[in-house]
C-alpha positions as CSV (number, residue, x, y, z in Angstrom):
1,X,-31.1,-48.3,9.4
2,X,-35.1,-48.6,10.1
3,X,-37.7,-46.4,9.7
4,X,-40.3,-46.0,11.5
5,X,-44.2,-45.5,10.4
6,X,-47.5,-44.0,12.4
7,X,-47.4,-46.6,14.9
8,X,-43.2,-47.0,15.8
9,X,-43.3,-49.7,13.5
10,X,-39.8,-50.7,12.3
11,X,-39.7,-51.5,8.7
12,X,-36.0,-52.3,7.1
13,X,-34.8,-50.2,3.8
14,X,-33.3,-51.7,1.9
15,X,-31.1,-50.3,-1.3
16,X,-32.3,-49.9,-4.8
17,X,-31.8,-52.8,-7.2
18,X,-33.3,-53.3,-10.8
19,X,-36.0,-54.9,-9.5
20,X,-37.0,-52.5,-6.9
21,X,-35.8,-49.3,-7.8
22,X,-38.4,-46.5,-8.1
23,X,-39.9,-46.0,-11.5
24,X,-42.4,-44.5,-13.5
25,X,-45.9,-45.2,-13.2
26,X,-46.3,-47.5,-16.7
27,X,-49.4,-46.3,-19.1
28,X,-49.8,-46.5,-22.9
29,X,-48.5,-43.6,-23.4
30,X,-45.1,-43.9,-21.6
31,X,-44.4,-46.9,-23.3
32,X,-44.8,-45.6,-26.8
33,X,-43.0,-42.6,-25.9
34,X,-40.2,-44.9,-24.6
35,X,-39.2,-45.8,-28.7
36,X,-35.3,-45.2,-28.4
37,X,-35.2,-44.5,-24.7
38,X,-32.6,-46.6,-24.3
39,X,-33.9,-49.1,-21.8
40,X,-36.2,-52.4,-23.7
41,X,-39.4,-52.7,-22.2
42,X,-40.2,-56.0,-19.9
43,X,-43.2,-57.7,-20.5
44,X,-44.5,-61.4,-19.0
45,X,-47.5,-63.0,-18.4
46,X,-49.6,-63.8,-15.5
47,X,-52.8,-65.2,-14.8
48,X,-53.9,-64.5,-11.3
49,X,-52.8,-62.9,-8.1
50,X,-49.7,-65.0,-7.2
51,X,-48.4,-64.6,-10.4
52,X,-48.8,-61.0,-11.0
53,X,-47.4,-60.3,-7.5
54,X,-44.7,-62.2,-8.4
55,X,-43.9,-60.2,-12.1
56,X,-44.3,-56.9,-9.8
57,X,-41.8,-57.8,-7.1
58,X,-39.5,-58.8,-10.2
59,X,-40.0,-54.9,-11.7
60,X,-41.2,-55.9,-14.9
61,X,-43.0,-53.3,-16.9
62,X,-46.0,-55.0,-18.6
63,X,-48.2,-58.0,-17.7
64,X,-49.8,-59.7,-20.5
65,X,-53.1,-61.8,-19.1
66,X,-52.3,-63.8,-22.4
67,X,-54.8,-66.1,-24.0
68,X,-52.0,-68.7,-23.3
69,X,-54.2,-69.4,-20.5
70,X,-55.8,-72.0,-22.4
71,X,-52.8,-73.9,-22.8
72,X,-50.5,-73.2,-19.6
73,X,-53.4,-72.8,-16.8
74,X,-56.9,-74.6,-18.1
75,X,-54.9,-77.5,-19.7
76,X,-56.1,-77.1,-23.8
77,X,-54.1,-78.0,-26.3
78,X,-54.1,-74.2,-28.3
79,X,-55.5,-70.9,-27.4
80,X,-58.6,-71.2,-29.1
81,X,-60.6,-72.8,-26.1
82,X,-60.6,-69.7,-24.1
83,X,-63.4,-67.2,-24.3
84,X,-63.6,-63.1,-23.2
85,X,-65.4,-64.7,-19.8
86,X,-62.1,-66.7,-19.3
87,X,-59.9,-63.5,-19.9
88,X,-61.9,-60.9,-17.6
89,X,-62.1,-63.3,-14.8
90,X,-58.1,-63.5,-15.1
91,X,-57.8,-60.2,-15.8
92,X,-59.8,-59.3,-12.7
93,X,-57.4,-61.7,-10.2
94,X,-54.4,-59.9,-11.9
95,X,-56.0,-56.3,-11.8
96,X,-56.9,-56.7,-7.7
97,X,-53.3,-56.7,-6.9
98,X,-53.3,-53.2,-8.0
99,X,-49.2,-53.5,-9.3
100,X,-47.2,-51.2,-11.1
101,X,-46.9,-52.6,-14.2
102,X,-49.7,-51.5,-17.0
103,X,-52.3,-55.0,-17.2
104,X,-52.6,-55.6,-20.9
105,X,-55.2,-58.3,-22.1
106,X,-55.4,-60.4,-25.2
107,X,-58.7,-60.6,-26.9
108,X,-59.6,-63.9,-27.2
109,X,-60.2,-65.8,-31.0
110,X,-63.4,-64.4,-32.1
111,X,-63.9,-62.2,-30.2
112,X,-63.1,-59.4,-32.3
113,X,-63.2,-61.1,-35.9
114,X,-67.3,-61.0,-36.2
115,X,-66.9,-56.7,-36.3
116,X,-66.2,-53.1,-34.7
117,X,-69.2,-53.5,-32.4
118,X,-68.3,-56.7,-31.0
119,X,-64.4,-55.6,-30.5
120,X,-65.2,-52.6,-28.6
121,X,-67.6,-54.9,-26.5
122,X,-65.4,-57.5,-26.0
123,X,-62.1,-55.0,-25.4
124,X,-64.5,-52.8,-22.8
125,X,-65.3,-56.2,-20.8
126,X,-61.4,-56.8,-20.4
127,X,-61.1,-53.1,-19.3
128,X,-64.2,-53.2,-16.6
129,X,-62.1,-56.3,-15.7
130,X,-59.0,-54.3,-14.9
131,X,-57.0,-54.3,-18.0
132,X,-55.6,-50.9,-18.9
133,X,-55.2,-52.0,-22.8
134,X,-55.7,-54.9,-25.0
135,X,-54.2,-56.5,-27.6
136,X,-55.1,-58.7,-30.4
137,X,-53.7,-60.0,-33.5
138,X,-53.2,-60.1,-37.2
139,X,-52.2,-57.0,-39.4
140,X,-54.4,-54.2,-42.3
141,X,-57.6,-56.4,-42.4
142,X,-57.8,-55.6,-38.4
143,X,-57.3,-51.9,-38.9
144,X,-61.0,-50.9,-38.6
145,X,-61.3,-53.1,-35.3
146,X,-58.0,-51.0,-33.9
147,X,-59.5,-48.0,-35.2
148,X,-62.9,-48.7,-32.9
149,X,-61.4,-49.6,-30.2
150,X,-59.0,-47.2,-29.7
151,X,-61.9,-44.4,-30.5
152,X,-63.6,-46.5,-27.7
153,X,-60.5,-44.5,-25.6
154,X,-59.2,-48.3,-25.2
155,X,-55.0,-48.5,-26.0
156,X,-54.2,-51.3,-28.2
157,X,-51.7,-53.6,-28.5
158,X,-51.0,-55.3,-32.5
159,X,-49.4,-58.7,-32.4
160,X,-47.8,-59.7,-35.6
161,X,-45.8,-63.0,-37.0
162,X,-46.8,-65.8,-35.3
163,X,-50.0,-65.6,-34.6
164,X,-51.0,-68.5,-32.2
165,X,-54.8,-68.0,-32.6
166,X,-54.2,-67.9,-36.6
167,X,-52.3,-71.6,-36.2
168,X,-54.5,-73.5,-38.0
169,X,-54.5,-71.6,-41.5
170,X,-50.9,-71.3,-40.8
171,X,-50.1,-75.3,-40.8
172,X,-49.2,-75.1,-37.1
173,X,-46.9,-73.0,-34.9
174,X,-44.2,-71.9,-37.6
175,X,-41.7,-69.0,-37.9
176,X,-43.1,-66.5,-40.4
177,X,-41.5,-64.2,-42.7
178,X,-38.7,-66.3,-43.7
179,X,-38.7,-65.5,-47.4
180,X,-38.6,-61.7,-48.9
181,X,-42.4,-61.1,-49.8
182,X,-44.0,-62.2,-46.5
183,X,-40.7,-60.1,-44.6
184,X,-42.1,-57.2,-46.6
185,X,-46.1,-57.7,-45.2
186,X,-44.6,-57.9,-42.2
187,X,-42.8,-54.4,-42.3
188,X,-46.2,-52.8,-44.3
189,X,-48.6,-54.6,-41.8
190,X,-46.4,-53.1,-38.4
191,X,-46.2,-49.5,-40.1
192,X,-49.9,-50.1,-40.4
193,X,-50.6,-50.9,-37.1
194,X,-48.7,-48.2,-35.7
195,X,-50.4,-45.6,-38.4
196,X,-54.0,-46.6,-36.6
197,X,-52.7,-45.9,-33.5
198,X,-51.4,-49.1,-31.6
199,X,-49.3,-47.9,-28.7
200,X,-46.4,-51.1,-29.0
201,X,-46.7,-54.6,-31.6
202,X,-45.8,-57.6,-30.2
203,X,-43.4,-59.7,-32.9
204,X,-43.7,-63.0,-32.7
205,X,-41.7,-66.2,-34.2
206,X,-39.9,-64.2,-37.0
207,X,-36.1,-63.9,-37.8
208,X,-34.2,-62.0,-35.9
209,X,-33.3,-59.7,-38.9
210,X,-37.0,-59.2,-40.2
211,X,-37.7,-58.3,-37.0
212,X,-34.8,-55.1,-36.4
213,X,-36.2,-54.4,-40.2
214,X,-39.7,-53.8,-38.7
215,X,-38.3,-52.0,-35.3
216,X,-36.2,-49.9,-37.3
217,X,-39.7,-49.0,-39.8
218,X,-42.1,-47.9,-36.9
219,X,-42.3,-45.3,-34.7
220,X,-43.8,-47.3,-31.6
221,X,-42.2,-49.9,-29.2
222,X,-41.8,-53.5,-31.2
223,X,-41.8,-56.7,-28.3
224,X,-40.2,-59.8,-29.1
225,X,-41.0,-63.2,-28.6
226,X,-38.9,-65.7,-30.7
227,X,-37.9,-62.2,-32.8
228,X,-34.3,-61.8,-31.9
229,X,-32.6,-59.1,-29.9
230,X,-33.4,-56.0,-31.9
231,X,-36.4,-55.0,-30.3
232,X,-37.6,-52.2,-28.4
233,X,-38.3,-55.0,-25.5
234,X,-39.0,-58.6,-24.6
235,X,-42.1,-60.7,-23.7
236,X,-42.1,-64.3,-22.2
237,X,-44.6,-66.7,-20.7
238,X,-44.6,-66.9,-16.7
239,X,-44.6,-70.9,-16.7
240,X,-41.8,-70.7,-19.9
241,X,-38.7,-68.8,-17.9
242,X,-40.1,-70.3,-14.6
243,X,-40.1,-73.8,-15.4
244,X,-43.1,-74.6,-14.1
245,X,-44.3,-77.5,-16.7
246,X,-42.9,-80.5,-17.8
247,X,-42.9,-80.0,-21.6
248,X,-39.6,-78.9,-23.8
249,X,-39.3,-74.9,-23.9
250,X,-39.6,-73.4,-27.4
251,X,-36.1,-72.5,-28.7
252,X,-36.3,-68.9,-27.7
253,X,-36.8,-69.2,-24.3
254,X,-34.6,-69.0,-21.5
255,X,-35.3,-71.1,-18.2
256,X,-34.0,-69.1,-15.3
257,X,-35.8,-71.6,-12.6
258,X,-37.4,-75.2,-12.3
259,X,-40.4,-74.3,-10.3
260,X,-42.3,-77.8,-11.7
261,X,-39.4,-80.1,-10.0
262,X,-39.2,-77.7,-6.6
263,X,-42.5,-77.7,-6.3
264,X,-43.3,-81.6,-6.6
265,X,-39.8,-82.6,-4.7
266,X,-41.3,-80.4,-1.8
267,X,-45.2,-81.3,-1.8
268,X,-43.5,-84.8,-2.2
269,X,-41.6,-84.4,1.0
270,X,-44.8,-83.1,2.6
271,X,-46.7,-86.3,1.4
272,X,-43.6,-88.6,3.4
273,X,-43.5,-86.2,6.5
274,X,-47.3,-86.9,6.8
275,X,-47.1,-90.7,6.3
276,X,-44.6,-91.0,8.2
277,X,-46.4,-89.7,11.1
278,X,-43.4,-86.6,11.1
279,X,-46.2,-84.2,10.0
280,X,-47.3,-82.2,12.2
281,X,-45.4,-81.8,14.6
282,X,-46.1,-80.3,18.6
283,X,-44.4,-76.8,17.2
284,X,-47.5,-76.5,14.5
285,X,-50.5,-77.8,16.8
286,X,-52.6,-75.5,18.9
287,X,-52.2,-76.5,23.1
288,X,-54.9,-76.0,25.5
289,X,-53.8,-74.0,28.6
290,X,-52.1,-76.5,31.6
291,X,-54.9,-76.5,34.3
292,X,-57.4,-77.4,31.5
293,X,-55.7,-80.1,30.7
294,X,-56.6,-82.8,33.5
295,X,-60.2,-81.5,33.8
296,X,-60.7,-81.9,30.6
297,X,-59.5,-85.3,30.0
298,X,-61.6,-86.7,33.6
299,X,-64.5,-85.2,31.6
């Protein structure tokens, strides 16, 4: 069955799935109010238009313009190469799509460590950018940062456990809150977050059981990465489930494609179809019009 638009257009309907399926429009506070709704919460990354068209058309309900930037699209070694100029002009390439899901930013490494008045700053570039929210991490000693910001009328995101941009005073990217103590300043740190107002905390590299302790203990959404399955939802890098890079996947992902193989296999066939002289072919070159032809040639 077709429809037809203003100009007898016919454009084909096609049936609800999960990825297409009406659904809310996605803001801070819908996704603190959807603690115990029942459904987890989708969030992935993206870095530009492509990418955020693509997490869109999948129906996810977040996109993270992560400072994983550094590492997956400008080539550094850790996230601390990439500065609040680097995150707005992602943000801005993710924002012009205009999609459904609610664009969430990460404050880049110093950029809200030196005070309030830098924070709100920094967080207020993202948003001019196109970010509806940002997040940052690290647990009570950011409190008065959150507290600015969000009195800035800016949502924030907490981001606890694992903190990549903390990976140096941690002795490298390790699982955290293995042993009682730290499990408990995990658990007082989220309740924390969530008291100063953060509208979701993102739980990173903790065990699976420390991480239902701290789900169960807040009132606001918990999102997992390397946390288990007992969160209120789940966060993965684009390049991670995609496969689109050549280095091992961190235990807790999940590859669902191998974009980095399909993509060289078929820019590789390219490269033979032109050498070969296949490339192009009369189907993909422009003609001149018969009669011009011969006149043109006698020129």
């Amino acid at each position: 069955m077709a429809t037809y638009g203003p100009e007898s257009t016919p454009t084909q309907v096609t049936a609800p799935t999960a990825a297409n399926r009406p659904r809310p429009t996605v803001t801070a506070p819908w996704i603190r109010a959807g603690k115990g709704r029942g459904e987890p919460l989708v969030m992935v990354t993206a870095y530009d238009a492509p990418t955020a068209r693509v997490a869109d058309g999948a129906g996810v309900d977040l996109i993270l313009v992560g400072d994983s930037l550094a590492m997956v699209v400008l080539g550094y070694d850790d996230t601390l190469h990439v500065t609040v100029d680097d995150m707005a002009h992602h943000t801005a390439a993710v924002a012009r799509t205009s999609p459904r899901p609610m664009v969430v930013a990460d404050l880049p490494w110093m950029s809200y460590h030196t005070g309030a008045t830098d924070a709100v700053r920094n967080a207020a570039t993202l948003v001019r950018a196109g970010a509806q929210a940002v997040k940052l991490e690290g647990g009570r000693k950011r409190l008065a940062v959150i507290e600015a910001i969000i009195d800035a009328e800016i949502p924030v995101m907490g981001h606890l456990g694992l903190t990549p941009q903390s990976f140096h005073s941690m002795g490298g990217f390790k699982v955290q809150g293995k042993d009682l103590e730290a499990a408990k300043v995990l658990v007082d740190d989220a309740r924390a977050l969530a008291g100063a107002g953060c509208f979701a905390v993102v739980l990173e590299g903790i065990p699976d059981v420390v991480a239902q302790l701290i789900t169960e203990s807040v009132d606001v959404p918990t999102i997992g990465i390397g946390a288990g399955p007992h969160c209120d939802g789940q966060v993965l890098v684009w390049h991670d489930v995609l496969g689109f890079d050549e280095q091992r996947p961190p235990k807790f992902v999940r590859r669902y494609a191998a974009l980095q193989a399909d993509a060289t296999d078929a820019l590789g066939r390219w490269v033979g179809d032109v050498r070969a002289g296949r490339f192009p072919d009369d189907s993909e070159s422009y003609h001149l019009a018969a009669p011009t032809v011969p006149s043109l040639v006698h020129h």
